[in-house]
N, C-alpha and C positions, 0 to 999 in steps of 0.2 A: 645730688638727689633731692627730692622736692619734699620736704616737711610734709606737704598735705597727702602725699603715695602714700597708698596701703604699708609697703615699708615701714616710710614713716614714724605709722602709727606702734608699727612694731620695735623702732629702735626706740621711741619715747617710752615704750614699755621695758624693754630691758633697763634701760638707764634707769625707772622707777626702779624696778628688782635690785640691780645693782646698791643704787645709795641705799634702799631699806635693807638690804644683808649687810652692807660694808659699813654703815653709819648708822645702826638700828633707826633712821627716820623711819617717821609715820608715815602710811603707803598714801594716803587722801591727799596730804599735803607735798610728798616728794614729785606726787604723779601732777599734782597741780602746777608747781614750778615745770617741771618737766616737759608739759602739755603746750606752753604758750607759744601762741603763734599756728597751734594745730585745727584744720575746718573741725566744724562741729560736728559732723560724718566720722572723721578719723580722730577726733578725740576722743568717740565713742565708742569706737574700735579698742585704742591703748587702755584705755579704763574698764574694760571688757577682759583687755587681755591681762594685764594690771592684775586685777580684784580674782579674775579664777584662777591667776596663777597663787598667788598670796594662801585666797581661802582652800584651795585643792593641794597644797603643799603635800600632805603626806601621801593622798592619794598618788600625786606625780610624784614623787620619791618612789612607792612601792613600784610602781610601771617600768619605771628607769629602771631600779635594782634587777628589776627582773627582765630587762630586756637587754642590760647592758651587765650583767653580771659582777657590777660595780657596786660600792655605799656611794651615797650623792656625796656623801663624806670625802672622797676620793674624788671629786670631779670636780674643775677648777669652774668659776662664775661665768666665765666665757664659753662653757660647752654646759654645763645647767641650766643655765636661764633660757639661750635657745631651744632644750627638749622641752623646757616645760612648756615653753609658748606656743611651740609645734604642738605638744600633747593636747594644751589645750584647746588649739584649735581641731584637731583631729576629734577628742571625744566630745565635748561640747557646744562646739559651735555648727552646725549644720551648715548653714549658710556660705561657710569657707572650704570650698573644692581641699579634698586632701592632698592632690599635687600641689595645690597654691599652698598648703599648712607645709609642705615637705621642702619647696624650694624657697621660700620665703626664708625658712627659719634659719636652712641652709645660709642663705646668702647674709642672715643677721649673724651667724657664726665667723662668717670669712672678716664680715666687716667690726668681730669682737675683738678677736685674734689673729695672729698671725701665726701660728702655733700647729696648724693643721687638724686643729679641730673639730671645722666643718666635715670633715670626711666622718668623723663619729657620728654628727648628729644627721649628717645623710644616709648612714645604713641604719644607725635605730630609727629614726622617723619610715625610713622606706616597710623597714622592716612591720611596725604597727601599724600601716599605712595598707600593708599588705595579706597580712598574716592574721589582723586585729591585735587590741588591747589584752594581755594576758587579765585571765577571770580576778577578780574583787573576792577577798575572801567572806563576804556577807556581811550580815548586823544580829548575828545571832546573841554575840557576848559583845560587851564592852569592848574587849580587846579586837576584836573586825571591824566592829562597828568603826573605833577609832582613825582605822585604816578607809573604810571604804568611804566614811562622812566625812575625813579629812579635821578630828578634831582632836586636842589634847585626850591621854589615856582617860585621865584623872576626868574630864568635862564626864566622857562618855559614861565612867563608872557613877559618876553623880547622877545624872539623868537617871541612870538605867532604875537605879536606888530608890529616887525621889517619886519617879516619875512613871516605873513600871517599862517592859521592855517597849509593847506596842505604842504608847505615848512616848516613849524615846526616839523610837524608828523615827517616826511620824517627824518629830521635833527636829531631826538632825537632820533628814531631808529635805526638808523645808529651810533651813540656813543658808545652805545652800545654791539656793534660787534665788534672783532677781527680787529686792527692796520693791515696797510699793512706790507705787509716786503718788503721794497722798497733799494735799493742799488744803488751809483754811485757810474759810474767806473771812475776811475782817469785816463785821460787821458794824466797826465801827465808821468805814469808810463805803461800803456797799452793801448789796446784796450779793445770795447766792447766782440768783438767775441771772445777775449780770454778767456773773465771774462767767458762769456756762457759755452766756454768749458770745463773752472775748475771749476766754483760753484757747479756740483756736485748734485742738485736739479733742477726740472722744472723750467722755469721761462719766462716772455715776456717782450719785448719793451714798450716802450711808443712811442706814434706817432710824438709828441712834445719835447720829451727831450732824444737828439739823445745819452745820454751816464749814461740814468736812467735802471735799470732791476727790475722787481717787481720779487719776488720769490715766486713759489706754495707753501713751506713746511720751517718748521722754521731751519735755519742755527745757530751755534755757531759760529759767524763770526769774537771774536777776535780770536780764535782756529783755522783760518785757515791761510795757505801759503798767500794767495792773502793779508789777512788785515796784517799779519807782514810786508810782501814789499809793504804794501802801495797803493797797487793795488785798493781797493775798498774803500768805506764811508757810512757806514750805515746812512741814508738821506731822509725823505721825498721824495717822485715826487713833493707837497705841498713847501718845501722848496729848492727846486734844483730848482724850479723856478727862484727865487732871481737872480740869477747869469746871467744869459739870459735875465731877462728881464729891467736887467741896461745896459747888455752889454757892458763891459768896454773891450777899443782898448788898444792897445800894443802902448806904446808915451803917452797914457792919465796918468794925475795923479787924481789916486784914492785912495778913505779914505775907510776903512771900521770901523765905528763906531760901540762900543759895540759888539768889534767882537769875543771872547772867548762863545763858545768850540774851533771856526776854521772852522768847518764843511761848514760857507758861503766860508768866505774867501780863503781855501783853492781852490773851485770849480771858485772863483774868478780870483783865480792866474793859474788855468788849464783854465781859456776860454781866459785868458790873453796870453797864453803859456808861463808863468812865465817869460816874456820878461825884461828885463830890471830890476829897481827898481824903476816902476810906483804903486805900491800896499803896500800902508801902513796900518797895523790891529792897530786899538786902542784899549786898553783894561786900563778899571783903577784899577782890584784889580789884584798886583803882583803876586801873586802866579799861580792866572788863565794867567795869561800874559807868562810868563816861561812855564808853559803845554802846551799854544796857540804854544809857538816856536817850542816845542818836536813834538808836533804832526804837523806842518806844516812839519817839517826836515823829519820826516818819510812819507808825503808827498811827498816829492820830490820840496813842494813851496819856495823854497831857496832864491828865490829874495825879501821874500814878506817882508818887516821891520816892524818888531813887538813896538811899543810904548807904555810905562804904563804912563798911563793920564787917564783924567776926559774929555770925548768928553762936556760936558757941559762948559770947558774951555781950546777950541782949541787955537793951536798958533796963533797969532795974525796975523806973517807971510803968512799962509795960506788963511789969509780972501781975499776973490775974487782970489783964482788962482784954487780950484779943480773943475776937469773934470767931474768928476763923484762919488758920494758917497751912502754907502749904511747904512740908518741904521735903526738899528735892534732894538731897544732899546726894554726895561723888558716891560714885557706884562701879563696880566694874564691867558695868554695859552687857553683860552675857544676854541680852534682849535682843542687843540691834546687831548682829555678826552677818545680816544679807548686807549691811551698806557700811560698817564699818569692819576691815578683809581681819588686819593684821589682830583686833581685839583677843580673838581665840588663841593666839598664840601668847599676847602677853602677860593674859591674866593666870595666876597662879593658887593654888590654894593658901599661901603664903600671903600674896595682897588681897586677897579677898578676903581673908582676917581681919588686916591691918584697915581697909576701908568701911569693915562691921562694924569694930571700934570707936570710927569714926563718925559713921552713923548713929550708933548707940549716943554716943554724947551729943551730939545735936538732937538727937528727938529728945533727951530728958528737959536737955536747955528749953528747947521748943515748948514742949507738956507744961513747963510752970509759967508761962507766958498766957495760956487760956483762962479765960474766965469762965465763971459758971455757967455749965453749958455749952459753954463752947466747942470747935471740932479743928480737929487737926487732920488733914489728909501728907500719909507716908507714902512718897511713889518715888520707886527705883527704875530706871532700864535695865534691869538687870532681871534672873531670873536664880530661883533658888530659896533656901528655907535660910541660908547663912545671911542673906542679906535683908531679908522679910522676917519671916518666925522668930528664928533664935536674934536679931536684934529686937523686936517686941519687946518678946520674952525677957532680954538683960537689961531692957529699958525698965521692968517693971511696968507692963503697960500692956490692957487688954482689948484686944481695937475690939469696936462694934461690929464690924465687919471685915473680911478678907478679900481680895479678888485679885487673880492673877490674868493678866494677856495675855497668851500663847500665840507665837506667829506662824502654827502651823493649824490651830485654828481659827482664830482672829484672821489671819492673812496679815498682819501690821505687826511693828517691831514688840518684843515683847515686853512687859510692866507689871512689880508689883505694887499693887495697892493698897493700902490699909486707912480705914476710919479710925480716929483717936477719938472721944469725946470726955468732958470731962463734966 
């Protein structure tokens, strides 16, 4: 059979499923290995089918249980992973005829096991195929909500908490959905109007972030002219924030703490106009530290000095002279769950603790680093009072201002943000 068949695309997808249940790997990178050699059409098939199997987990558990009178508990990887793939292509994919969702998944069954398994998932697939999806118990409470948004109890009961039921709905629906494809242009290497020119797809401004483009249709963006010269950074709107709203001048001295992949820092060193050598990236593990500089250089951020250090044990030097710092520090991502599948599942209120913590201690380290006057900008991907407020709060520390991202209003992954000032 032909890697590039619609098939294909679907047994690349099971074998993701597989190794991410049997080997807890991360779904981005299992399906990355998984994918090679796949056209860009049926890559984006597997990664489709990949990411809604992953994010719709409990949803497709509840459907099964009740279609097949089973716990998925009970159902071996070789007859689960096909319903789900079936399922998903049945309730969410329009575009795939439900006899193609019903015999395809079939045939990914015969080709899992040998076991006679495909016979299962050809009368439940026939069966939802024909009969419809049994009803979604709602998002009245927490506990539906959980089922029907496809997210931890505990996520749903936070939101509902924090966030009030109707901005929960709102919120949980939207995860759900398709990541933007958001792009900025480096302006240290072009313009926007040019970027419009050559991207090659539809796309629009933002009103607020004079050098953001969102894109109508998905790009292979290291595969183009523009990302080899450097010209663009596949980026959040959500995180190109960052860089605007520290605002660091040209004379100032600024830190970017916990700064590897580069993606802030380099949009740092473009609002900077890479002036001078006011912009230092800290990163403490070497390896990410040397990638940080590759990809700054093919940036064009040539001023910016790369340092491998522990931001938790800045020079001592430093204390009371920086202008302005940004830091980013490990978060549990509860922001970005449209493009990264498995995060909802692994985060726990357990590590989200343990990652506050960790927070809290880099921003007090951060805060004695400022000089008078000075400002510190706190930005998580994540969402919540546990990794915003209440580390503030245990920092001892009163931002000037608050602002949250929501990706179900914003439409971009979501961020909190905080002004320190001193």
């Amino acid at each position: 059979m032909s890697r590039t068949s619609p098939a294909g695309a679907r047994d690349v997808a099971a074998r993701t499923l597989m190794r991410a249940r049997r080997d807890d790997a991360y779904v981005d990178r299992a399906l990355r290995s998984a994918a090679a050699g796949l056209s860009s059409r049926d890559h984006g098939l597997a990664r489709a089918l990949t990411y809604a199997a992953v994010q719709r987990r409990d949803t497709l558990a509840f459907w099964i249980e009740a279609l097949t009178g089973r716990s998925v508990f009970d159902l071996d990887d070789e007859v689960l992973i096909p319903l789900e793939i079936g399922l998903v292509q049945l309730a969410f994919m329009d575009r795939v005829p439900p006899h193609a969702a019903v015999s395809e998944s079939v045939d990914l069954a015969k080709r899992l096991s040998n076991r006679g398994g495909d016979r299962m998932v050809n009368a439940v697939l026939r069966r939802a195929a024909d009969d419809g999806l049994p009803a979604l118990p709602g998002d009245d409470t927490p506990a539906d909500a959980a089922i029907t948004h496809s997210v931890p109890r505990w996520l749903a009961e936070q939101w509902y908490a924090e966030y009030g039921p109707d901005e929960a709905r709102a919120l949980l629906r939207r995860i759900n959905e398709p990541a933007e494809r958001a792009i900025r242009v480096n302006t240290l290497k072009t313009t926007i109007d040019d970027v419009e020119q050559q991207i090659g797809v539809q796309s629009h401004r933002d009103d607020e972030l004079a050098d953001a483009l969102v894109l109508a249709d998905a790009v292979d963006l290291e595969q183009t002219d523009l990302w080899a010269s450097g010209a663009i950074v596949a980026q959040a709107r959500g995180a190109q924030l960052a860089a605007h709203l520290l605002a660091p001048q040209g004379g100032e001295r600024v830190l970017d703490l916990c700064a590897a992949p580069g993606g802030k820092t380099s949009h740092l060193a473009a609002v900077m106009g890479d002036a001078g050598a006011g912009l230092t990236a800290v990163e403490a593990h070497r390896g990410r530290a040397a990638a940080l500089r590759k990809t700054l250089d093919r940036l064009g951020a040539d001023a910016v000095r790369v340092v491998t250090g522990d931001a938790l044990e800045p020079p001592v030097a430093l204390r009371g002279k920086v202008d302005a710092i940004l830091l980013d520090p490990p978060c549990a991502a509860l922001g970005t769950l449209q493009r990264q599948p498995d995060v909802r599942w692994r985060a726990t209120p357990e590590s989200i603790a343990d990652v506050a913590r960790q927070q809290r201690e880099l921003l007090e380290a951060a805060a004695e680093l400022l000089a008078p006057g000075g400002r510190l900008l706190y930005s998580v991907c994540s969402l919540g009072a546990a990794e915003s407020d209440d580390v503030l709060a245990a920092a001892g520390v009163v931002p000037e201002w608050r602002r949250t991202v929501f990706p179900h209003r914003d439409l971009t992954d979501g961020f909190e943000y905080a002004l320190v000032r001193r």
